[in-house]
C-alpha positions, 0 to 999 in steps of 0.5 A: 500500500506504501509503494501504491501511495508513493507511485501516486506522489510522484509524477511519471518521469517524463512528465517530470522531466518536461515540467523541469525543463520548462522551468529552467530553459530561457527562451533565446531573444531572435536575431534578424539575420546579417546581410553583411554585403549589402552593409558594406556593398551599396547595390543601387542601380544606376545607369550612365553614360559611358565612352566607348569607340568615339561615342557615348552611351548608356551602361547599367552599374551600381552606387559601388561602383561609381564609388570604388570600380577603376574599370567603371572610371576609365569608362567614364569622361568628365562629361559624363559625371555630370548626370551622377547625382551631386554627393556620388559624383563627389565621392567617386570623383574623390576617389578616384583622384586620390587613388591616381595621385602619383600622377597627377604631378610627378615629372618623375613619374610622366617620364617613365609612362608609356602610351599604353600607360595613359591609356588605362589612366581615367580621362578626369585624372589626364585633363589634371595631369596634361594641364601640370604638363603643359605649366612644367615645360613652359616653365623649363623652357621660361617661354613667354619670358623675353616679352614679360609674360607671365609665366601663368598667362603662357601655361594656360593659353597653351592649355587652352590650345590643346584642349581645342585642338584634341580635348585632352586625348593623347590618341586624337588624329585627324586627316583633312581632304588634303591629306595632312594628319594632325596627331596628339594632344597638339595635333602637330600637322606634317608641317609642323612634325618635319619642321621640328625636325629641321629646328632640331637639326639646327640647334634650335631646339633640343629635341628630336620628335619621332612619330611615336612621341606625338602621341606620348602626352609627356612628349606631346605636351612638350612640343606643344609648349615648344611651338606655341614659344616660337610662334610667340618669337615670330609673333614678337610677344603678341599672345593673341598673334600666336594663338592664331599662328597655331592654327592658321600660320603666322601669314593667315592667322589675321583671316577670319578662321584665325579670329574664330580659332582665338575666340575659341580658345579664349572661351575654353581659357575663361570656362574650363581653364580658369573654370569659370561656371564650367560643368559641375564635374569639370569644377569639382575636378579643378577645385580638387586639383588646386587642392592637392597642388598646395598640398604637393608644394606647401613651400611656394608662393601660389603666385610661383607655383606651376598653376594649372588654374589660374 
């Protein structure tokens, strides 16, 4: 009878062992699980405008991309940031001036580069880099100097030649019905290619261009500051003069293409150049160009550095 009532007492085990559990089991909190790519990988979709074979069109990327791709940036021209929205393009194009630093202004570094070197190099890094180009050998060479011009004045009017003559694109060519084939960012005609070799030849400059040299942007900015000082030398200082000499020869640059191709460079002078109400993207590039210029030379006088703005 005993064992009966104890039995009675106390519960099956199982019922038991259920009650204990039940007693001493904390329910776990619920977590929402991590997507720890999408925290660290903006996915937006976003279409731009790419280059591609002479021409622009649309290409489907990412918020991360345009952030951090270097594939998605040499796709890209200047012109074509300005449909990003403002805050991505600034930190895109941030980015990516940062990362191609070293060549932004680094003679050291212009030197050992080859075409094939700037052609992976983004088109906003190049309209930076040819510009310090340009103001480096005006300053080598002091061209300007006999007719007391400011060195400043020079490197930006030849800035503004190059840029009408190829928009900064060191593999522009162009060939007219009479057959002459103007190459590189100067676009040196026949002409002007043979002259120079003459030039050369007769101790009046100190280097001899070849074919490949053209389209070299180091070499190419050379000869474009080199001609653009003996066209100043026949035009006796005159700025003016010689901007219409580069495109007409000093015997027509009075006609009236002459005056066209100057009004021309002086709107790009004032625009882009000294970015006065340029498009949104160029005016970030500039302004973050003059930045790191005084970064690069914290020791000079602005009025002594080798401006590429002005």
């Amino acid at each position: 009878m005993l064992i009966a009532v104890l039995m009675c007492a106390v519960p099956p085990v199982g019922t038991g062992y259920r009650w204990l559990q039940s007693w001493i089991d904390i329910p776990m909190p619920f977590v929402a699980p991590l997507n720890v790519y999408a925290s660290l990988v903006d996915s937006t979709p976003l279409i731009v405008a790419v280059y591609a074979n002479g021409e622009y069109a649309p290409w489907r990327t990412t918020v991360h991309a345009i952030r951090t791709d270097v594939a998605m940036w040499r796709r890209m021209h200047l012109v074509n940031w300005n449909s990003v929205p403002t805050e991505l393009r600034a930190r895109g194009l941030d980015a990516l001036l940062a990362s191609h630093r070293s060549v932004l202004m680094n003679p050291q570094v212009w030197d050992r580069m080859t075409v094939r070197d700037w052609d992976i190099v983004p088109q906003p890094v190049r309209t930076v880099a040819y510009r310090q180009m340009i103001a480096y050998w005006t300053g080598f060479y002091a061209i300007g100097r006999p007719y007391d011009l400011r060195p400043g004045l020079v490197s930006e009017t030849t800035a503004a030649i190059v840029m009408s003559e190829s928009w900064f694109d060191h593999r522009a060519m162009h060939r007219d019905r009479s057959g002459n084939t103007d190459v590189g960012l100067a676009q040196a005609s026949d002409f002007a290619r043979a002259r120079m070799q003459e030039l050369h030849r007769l101790g009046v400059v100190d280097v001899d261009f070849a074919m490949d040299d053209y389209f070299n942007p180091w070499s190419a900015t050379r000869f474009a500051t080199l001609w653009f000082g003996l066209l100043l030398d026949e035009a006796t200082g005159d700025l003016d003069l010689a901007v219409r000499a580069y495109n007409r020869g000093i015997a027509n640059a009075q006609d009236e293409r002459g005056s066209a191709y100057l009004a021309a460079v002086k709107r790009r002078l004032h625009r882009f150049i000294r970015n006065n109400d340029a498009p949104a993207a160029w005016s970030h590039v500039w302004r973050r160009a003059r930045t790191i210029e005084r970064e690069e030379w914290p020791w000079m006088p602005t009025s002594d550095r080798p401006s590429i703005a002005g």
